[in-house]
Biopython code that builds the backbone (N, CA, C, O; Angstrom):
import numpy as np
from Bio.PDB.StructureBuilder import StructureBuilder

atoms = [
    (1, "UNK", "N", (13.612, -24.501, 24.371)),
    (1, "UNK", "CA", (14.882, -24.836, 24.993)),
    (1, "UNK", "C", (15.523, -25.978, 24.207)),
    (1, "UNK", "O", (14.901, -26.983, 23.864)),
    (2, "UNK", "N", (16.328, -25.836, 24.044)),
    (2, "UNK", "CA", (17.504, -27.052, 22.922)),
    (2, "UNK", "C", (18.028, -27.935, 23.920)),
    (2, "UNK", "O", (18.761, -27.736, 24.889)),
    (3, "UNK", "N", (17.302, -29.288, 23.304)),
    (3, "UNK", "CA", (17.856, -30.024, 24.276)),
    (3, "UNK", "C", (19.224, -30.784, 23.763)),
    (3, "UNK", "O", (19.524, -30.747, 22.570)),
    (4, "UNK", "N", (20.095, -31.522, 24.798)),
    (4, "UNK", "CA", (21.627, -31.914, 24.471)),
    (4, "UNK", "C", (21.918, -32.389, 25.865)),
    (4, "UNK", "O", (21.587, -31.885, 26.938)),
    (5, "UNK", "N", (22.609, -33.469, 25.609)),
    (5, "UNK", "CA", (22.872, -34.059, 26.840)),
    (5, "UNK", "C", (24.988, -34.344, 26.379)),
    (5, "UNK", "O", (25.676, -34.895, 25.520)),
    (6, "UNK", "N", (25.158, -33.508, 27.670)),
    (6, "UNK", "CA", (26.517, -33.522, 27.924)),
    (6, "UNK", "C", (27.085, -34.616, 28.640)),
    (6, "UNK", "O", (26.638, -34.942, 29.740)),
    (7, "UNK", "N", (28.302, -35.371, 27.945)),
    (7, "UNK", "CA", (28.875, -36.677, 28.924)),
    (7, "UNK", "C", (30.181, -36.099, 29.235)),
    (7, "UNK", "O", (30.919, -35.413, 28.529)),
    (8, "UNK", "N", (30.313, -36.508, 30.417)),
    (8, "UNK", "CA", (31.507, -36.578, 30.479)),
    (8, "UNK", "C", (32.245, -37.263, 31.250)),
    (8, "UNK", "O", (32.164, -37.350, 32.475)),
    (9, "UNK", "N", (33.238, -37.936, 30.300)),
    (9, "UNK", "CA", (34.105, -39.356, 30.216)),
    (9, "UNK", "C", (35.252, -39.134, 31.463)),
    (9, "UNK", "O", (35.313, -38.158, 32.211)),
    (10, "UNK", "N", (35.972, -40.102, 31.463)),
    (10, "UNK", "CA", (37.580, -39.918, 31.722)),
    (10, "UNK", "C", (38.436, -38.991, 31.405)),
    (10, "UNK", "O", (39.098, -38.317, 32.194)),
    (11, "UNK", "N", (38.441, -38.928, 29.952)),
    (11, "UNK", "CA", (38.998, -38.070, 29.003)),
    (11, "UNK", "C", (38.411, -37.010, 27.828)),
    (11, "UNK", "O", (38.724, -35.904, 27.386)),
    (12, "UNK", "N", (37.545, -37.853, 27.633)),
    (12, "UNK", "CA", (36.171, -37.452, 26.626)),
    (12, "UNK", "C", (35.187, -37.152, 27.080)),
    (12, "UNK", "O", (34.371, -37.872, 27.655)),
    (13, "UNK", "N", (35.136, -35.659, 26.804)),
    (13, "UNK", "CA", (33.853, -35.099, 27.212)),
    (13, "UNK", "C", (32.801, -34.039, 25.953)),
    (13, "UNK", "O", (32.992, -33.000, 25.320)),
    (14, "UNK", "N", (31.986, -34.766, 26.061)),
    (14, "UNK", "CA", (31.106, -34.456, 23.752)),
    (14, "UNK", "C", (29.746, -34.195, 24.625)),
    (14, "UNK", "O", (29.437, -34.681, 25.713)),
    (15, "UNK", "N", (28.963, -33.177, 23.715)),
    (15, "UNK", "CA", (27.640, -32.992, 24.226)),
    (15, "UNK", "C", (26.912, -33.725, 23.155)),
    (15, "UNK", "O", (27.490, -33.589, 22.076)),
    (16, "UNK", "N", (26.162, -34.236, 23.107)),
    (16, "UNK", "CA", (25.559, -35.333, 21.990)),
    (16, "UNK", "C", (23.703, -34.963, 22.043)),
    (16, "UNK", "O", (22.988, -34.624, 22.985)),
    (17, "UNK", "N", (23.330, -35.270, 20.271)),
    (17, "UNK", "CA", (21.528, -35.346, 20.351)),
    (17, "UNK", "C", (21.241, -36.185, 21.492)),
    (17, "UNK", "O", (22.087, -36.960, 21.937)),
    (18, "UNK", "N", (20.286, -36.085, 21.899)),
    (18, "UNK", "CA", (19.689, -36.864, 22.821)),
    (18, "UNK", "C", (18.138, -37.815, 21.987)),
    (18, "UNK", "O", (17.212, -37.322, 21.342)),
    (19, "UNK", "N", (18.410, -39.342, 22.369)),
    (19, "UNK", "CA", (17.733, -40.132, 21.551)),
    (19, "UNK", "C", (16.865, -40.682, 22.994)),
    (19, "UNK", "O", (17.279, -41.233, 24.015)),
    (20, "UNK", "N", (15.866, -40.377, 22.683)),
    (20, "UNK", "CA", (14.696, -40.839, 24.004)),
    (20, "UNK", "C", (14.160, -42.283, 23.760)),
    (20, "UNK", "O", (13.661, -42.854, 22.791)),
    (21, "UNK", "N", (14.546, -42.726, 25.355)),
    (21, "UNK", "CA", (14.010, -44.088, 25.384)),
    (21, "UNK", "C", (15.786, -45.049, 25.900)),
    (21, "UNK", "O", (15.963, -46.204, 26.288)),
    (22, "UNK", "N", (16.532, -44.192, 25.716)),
    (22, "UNK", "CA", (17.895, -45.034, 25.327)),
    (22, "UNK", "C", (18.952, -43.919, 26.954)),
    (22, "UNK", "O", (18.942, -42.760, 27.368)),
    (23, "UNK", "N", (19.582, -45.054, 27.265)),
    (23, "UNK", "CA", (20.322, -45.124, 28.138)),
    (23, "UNK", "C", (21.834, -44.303, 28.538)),
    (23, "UNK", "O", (22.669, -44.817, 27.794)),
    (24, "UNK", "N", (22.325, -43.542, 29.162)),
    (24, "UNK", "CA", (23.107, -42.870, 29.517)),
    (24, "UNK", "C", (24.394, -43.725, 28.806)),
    (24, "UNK", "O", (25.189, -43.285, 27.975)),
    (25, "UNK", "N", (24.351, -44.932, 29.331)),
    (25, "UNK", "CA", (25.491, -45.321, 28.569)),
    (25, "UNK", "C", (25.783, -45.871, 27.545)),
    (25, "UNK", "O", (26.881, -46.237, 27.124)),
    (26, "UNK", "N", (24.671, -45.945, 27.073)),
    (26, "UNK", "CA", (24.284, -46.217, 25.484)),
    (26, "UNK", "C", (24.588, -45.081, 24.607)),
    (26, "UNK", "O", (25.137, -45.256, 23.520)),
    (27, "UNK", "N", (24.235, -43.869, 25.060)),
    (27, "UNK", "CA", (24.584, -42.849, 24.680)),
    (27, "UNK", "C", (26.032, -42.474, 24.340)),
    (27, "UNK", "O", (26.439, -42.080, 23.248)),
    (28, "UNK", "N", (26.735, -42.664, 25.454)),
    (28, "UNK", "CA", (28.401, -42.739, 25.432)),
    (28, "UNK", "C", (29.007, -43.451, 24.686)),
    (28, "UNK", "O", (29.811, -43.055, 23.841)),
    (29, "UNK", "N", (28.594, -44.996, 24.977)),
    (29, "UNK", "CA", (28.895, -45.962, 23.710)),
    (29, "UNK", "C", (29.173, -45.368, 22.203)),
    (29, "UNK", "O", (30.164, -45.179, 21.498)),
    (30, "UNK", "N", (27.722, -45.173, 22.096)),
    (30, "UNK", "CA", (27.613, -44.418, 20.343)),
    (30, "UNK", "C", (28.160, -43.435, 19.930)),
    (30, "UNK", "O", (28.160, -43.045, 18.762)),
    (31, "UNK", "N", (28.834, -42.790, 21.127)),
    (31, "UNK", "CA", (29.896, -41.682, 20.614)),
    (31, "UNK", "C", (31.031, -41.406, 21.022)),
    (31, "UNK", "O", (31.415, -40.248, 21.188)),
    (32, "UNK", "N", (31.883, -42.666, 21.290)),
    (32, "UNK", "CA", (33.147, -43.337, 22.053)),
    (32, "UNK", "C", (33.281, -41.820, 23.085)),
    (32, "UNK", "O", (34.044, -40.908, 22.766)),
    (33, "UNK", "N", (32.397, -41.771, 24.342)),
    (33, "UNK", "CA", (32.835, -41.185, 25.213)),
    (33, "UNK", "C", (33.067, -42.430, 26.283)),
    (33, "UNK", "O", (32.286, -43.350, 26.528)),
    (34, "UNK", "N", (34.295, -42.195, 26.808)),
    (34, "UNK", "CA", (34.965, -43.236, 27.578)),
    (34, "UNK", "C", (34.440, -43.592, 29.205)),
    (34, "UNK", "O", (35.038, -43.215, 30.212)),
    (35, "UNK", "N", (33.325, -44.313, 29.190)),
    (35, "UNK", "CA", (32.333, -43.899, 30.809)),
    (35, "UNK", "C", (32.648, -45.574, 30.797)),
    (35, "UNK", "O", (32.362, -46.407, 29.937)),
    (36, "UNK", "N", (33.156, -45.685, 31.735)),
    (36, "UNK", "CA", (33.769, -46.958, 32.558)),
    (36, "UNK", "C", (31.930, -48.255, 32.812)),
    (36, "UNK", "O", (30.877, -48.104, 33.431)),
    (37, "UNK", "N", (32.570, -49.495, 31.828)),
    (37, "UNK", "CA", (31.616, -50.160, 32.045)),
    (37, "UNK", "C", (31.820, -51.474, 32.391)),
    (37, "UNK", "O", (32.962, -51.749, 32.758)),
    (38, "UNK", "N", (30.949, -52.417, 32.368)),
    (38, "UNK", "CA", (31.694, -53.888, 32.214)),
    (38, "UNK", "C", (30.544, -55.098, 32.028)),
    (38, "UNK", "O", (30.583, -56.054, 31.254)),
    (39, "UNK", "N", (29.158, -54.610, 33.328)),
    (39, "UNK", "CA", (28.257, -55.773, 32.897)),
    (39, "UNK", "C", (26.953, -54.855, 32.532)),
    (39, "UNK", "O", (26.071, -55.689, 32.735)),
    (40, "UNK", "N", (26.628, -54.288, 32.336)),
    (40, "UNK", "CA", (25.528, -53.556, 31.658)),
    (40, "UNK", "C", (24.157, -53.972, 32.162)),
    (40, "UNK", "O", (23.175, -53.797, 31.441)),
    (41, "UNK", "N", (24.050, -54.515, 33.369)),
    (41, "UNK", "CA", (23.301, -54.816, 34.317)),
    (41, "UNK", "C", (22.543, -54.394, 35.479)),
    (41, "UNK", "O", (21.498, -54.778, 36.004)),
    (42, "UNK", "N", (23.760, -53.094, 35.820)),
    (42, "UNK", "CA", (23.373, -52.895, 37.373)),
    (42, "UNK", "C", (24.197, -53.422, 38.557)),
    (42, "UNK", "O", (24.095, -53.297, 39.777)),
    (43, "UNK", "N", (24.979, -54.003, 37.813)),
    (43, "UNK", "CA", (25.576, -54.966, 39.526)),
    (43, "UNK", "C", (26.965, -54.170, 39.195)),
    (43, "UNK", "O", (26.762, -53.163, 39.873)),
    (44, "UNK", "N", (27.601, -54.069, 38.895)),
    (44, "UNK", "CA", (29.016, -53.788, 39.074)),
    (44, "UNK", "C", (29.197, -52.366, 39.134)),
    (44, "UNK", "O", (30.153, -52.055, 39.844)),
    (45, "UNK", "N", (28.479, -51.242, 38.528)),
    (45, "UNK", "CA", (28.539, -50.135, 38.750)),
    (45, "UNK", "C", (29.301, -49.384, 38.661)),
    (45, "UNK", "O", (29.391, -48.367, 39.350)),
    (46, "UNK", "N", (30.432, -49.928, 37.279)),
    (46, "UNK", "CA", (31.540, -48.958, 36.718)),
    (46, "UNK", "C", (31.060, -47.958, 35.971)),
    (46, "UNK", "O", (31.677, -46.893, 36.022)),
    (47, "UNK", "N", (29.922, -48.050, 35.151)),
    (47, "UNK", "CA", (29.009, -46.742, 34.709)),
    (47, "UNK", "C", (28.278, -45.900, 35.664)),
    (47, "UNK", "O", (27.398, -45.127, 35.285)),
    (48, "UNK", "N", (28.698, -46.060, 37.165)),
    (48, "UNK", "CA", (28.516, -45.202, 37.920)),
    (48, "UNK", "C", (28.631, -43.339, 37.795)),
    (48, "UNK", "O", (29.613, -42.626, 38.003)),
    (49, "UNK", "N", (27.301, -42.974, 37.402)),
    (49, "UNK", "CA", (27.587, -41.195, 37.239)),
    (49, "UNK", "C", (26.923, -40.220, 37.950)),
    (49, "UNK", "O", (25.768, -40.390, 38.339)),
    (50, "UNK", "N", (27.617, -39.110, 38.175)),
    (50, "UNK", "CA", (26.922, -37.996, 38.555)),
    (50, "UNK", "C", (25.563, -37.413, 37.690)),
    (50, "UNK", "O", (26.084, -36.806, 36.754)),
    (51, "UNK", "N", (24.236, -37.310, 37.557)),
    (51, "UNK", "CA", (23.611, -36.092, 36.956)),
    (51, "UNK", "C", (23.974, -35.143, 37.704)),
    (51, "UNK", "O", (23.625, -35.170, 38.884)),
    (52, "UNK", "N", (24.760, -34.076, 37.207)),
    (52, "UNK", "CA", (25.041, -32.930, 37.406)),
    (52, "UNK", "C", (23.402, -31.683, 36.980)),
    (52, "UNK", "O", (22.860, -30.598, 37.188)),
    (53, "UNK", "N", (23.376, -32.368, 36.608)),
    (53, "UNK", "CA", (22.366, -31.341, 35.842)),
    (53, "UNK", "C", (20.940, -32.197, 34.953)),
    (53, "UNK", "O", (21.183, -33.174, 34.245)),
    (54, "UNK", "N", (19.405, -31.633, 35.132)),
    (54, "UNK", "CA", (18.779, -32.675, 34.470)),
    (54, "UNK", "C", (18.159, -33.850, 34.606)),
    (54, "UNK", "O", (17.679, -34.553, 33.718)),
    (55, "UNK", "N", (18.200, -34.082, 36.092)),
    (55, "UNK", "CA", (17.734, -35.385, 36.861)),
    (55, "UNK", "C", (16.063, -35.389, 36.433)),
    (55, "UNK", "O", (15.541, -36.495, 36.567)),
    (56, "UNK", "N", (15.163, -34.296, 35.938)),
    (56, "UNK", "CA", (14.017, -34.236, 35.644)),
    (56, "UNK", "C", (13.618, -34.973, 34.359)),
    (56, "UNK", "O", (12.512, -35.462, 34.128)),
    (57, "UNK", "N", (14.721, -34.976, 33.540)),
    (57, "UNK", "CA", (14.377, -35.694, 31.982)),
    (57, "UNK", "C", (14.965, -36.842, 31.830)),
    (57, "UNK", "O", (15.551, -37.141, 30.789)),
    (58, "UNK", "N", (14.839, -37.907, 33.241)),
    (58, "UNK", "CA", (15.282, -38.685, 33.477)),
    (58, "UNK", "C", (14.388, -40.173, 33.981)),
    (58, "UNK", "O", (13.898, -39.944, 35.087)),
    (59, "UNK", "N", (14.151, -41.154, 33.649)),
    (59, "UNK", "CA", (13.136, -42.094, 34.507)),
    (59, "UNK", "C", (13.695, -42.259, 35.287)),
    (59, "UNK", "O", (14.924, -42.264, 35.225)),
    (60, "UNK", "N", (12.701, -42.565, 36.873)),
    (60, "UNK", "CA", (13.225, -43.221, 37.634)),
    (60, "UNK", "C", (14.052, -43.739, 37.463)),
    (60, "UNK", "O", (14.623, -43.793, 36.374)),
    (61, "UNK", "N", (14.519, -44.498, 38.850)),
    (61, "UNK", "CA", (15.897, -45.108, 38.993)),
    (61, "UNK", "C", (15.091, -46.460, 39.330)),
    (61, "UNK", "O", (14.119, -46.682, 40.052)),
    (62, "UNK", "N", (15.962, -47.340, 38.443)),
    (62, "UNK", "CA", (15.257, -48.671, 38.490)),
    (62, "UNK", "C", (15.546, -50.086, 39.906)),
    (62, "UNK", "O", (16.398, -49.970, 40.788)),
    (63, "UNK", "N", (14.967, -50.828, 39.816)),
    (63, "UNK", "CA", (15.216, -51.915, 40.673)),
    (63, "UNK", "C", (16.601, -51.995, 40.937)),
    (63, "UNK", "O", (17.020, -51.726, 42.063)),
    (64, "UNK", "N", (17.448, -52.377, 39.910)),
    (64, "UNK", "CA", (18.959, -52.732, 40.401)),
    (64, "UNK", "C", (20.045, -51.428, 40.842)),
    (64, "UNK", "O", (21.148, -51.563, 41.371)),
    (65, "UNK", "N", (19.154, -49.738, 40.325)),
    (65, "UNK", "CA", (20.179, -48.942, 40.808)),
    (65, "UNK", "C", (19.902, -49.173, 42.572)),
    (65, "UNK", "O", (20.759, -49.405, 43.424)),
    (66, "UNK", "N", (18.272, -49.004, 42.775)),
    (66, "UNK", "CA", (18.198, -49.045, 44.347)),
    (66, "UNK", "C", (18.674, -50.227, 45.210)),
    (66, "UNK", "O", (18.720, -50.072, 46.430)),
    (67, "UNK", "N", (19.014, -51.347, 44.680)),
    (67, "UNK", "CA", (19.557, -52.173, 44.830)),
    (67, "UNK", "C", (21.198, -52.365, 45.175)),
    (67, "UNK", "O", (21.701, -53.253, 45.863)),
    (68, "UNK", "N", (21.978, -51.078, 44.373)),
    (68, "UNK", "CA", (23.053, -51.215, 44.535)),
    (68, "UNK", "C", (23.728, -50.080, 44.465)),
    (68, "UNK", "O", (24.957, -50.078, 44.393)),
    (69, "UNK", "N", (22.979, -48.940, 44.479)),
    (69, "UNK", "CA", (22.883, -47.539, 45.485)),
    (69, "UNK", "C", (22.903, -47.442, 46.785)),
    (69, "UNK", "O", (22.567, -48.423, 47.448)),
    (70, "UNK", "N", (23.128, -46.764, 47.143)),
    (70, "UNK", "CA", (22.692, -45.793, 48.653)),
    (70, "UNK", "C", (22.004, -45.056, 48.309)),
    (70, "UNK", "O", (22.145, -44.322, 47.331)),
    (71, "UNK", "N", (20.760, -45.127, 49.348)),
    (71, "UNK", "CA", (19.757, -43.767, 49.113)),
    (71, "UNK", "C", (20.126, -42.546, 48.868)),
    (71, "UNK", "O", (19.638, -41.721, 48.096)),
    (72, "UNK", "N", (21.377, -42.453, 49.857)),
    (72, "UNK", "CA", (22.227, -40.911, 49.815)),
    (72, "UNK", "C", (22.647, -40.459, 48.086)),
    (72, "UNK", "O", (22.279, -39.476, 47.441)),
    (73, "UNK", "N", (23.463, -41.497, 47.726)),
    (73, "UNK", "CA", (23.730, -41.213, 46.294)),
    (73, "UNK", "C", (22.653, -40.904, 45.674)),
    (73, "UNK", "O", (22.480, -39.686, 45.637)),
    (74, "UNK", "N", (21.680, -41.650, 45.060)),
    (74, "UNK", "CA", (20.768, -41.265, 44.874)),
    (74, "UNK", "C", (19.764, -40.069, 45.031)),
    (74, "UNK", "O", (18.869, -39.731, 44.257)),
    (75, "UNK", "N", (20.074, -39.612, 46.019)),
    (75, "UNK", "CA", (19.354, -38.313, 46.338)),
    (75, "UNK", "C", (20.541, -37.398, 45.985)),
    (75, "UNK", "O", (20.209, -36.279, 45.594)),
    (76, "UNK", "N", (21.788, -37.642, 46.043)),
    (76, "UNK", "CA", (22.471, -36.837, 45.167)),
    (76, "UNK", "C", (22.959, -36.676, 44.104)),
    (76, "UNK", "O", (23.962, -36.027, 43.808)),
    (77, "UNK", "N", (22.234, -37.290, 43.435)),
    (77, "UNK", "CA", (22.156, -37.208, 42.009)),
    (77, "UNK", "C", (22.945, -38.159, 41.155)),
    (77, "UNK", "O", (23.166, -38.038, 39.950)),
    (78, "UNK", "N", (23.451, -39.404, 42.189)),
    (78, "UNK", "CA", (24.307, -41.013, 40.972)),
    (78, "UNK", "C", (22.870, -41.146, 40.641)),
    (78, "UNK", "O", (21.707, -40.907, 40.965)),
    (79, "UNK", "N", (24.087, -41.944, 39.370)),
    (79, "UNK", "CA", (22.644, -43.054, 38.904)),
    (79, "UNK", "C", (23.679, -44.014, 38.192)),
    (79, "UNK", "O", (24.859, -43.706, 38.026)),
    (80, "UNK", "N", (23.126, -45.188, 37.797)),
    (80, "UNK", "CA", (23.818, -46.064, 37.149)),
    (80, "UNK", "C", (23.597, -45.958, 35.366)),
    (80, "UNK", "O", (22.452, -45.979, 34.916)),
    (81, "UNK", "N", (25.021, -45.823, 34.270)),
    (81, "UNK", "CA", (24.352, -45.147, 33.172)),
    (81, "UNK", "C", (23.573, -46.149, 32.244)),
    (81, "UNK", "O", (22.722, -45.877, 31.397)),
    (82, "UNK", "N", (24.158, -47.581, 32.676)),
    (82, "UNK", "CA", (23.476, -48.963, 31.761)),
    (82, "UNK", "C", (22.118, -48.791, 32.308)),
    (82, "UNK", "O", (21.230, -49.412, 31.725)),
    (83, "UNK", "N", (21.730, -47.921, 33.516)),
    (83, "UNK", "CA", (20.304, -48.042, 33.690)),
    (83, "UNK", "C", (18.825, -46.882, 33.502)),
    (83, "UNK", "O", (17.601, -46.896, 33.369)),
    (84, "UNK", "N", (20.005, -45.958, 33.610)),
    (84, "UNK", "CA", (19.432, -44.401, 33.883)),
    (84, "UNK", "C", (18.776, -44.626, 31.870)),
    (84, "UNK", "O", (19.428, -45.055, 30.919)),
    (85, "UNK", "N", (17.607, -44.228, 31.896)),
    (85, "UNK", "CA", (16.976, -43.881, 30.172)),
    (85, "UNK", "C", (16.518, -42.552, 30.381)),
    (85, "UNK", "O", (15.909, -42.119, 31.360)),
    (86, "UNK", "N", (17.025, -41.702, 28.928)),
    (86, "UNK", "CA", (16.256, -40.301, 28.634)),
    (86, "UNK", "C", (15.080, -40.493, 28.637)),
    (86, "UNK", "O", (14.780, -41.547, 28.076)),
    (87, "UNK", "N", (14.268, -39.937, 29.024)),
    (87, "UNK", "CA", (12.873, -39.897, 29.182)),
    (87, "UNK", "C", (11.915, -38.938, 28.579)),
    (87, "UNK", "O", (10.749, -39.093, 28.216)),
    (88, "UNK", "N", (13.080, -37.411, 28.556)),
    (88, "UNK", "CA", (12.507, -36.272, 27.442)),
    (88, "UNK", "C", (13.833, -36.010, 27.742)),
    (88, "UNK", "O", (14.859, -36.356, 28.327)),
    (89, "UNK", "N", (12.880, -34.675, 26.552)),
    (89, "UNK", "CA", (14.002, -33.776, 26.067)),
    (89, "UNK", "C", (14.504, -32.766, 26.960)),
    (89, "UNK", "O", (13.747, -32.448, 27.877)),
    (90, "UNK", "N", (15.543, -32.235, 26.892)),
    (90, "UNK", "CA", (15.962, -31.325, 28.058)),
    (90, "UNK", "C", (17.541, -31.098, 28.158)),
    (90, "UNK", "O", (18.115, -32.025, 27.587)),
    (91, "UNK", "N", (18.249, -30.354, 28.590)),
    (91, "UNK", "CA", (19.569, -30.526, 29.069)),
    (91, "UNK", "C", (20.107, -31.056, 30.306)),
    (91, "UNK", "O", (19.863, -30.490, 31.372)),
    (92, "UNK", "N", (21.003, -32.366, 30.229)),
    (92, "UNK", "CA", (21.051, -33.101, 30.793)),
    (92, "UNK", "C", (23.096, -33.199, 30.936)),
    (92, "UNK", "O", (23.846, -32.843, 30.027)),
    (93, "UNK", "N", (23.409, -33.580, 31.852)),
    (93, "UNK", "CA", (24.719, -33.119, 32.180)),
    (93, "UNK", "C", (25.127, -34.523, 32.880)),
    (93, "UNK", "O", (24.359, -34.598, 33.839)),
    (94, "UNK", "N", (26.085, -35.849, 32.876)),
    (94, "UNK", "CA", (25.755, -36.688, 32.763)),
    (94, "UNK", "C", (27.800, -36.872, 33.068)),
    (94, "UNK", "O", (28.459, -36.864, 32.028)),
    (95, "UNK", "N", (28.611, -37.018, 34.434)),
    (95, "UNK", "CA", (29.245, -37.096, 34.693)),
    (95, "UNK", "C", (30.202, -38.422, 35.368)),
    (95, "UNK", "O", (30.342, -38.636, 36.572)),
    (96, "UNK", "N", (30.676, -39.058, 34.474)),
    (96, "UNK", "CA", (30.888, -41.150, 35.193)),
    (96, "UNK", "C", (31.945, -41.039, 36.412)),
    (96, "UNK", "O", (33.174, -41.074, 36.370)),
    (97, "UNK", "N", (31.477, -40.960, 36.998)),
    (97, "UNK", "CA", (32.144, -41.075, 38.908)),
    (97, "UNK", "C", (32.398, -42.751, 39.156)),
    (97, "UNK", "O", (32.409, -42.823, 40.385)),
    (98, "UNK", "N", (32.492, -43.374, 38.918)),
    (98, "UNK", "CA", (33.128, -44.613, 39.274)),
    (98, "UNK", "C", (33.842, -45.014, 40.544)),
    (98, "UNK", "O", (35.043, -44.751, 40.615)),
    (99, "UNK", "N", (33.361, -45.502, 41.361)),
    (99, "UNK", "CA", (34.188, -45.918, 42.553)),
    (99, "UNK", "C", (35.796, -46.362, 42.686)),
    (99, "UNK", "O", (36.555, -46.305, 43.654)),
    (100, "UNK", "N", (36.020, -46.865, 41.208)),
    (100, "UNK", "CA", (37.463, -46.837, 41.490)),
    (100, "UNK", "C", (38.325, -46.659, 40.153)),
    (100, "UNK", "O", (39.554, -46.616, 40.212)),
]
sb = StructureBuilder()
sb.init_structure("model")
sb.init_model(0)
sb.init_chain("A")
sb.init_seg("    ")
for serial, (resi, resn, name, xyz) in enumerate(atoms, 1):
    if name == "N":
        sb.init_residue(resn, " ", resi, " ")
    sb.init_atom(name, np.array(xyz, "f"), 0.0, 1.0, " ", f" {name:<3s}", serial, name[0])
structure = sb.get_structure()
């Protein structure tokens, strides 16, 4: 199975290699897809995204997403992208929902 992880931005939406170990929005970064950011932390949650697809080739969700999640989101598939890391390979679908 070929793996590729699809972003999709505001405007920009690129399916990109997938580099394991490295972060949803790190990912975007490196290939000016436009996924709304600001402190790369966890707290502000403008890299707020949907996994649409792919939540399996994904690590857990760390201290500050559960922190500043809702369980609900979370079980439906947000994640925060400064936090979310590829974990394997796989197709992964990776949508920035932003609260505002």
């Amino acid at each position: 199975m070929p793996a590729s992880l699809q972003l999709i931005g505001r405007s920009v939406n690129k399916n990109v290699e997938i580099q394991l170990g490295t972060t949803i929005l790190q990912h975007a970064l490196e290939h000016k897809v436009d996924f709304q950011n600001l402190c790369t932390r966890g707290t502000c949650a403008r890299c707020r995204c949907l996994i649409e697809e792919g939540r399996e080739h994904l690590a857990d969700a760390t201290e500050a997403e559960h922190k500043r999640l809702d369980p609900e989101e979370l079980e439906e598939g947000y994640r925060l992208g400064c936090q979310t890391v590829v974990a394997q390979e796989g197709i992964i679908v990776a949508r920035n929902k932003t609260y505002f």
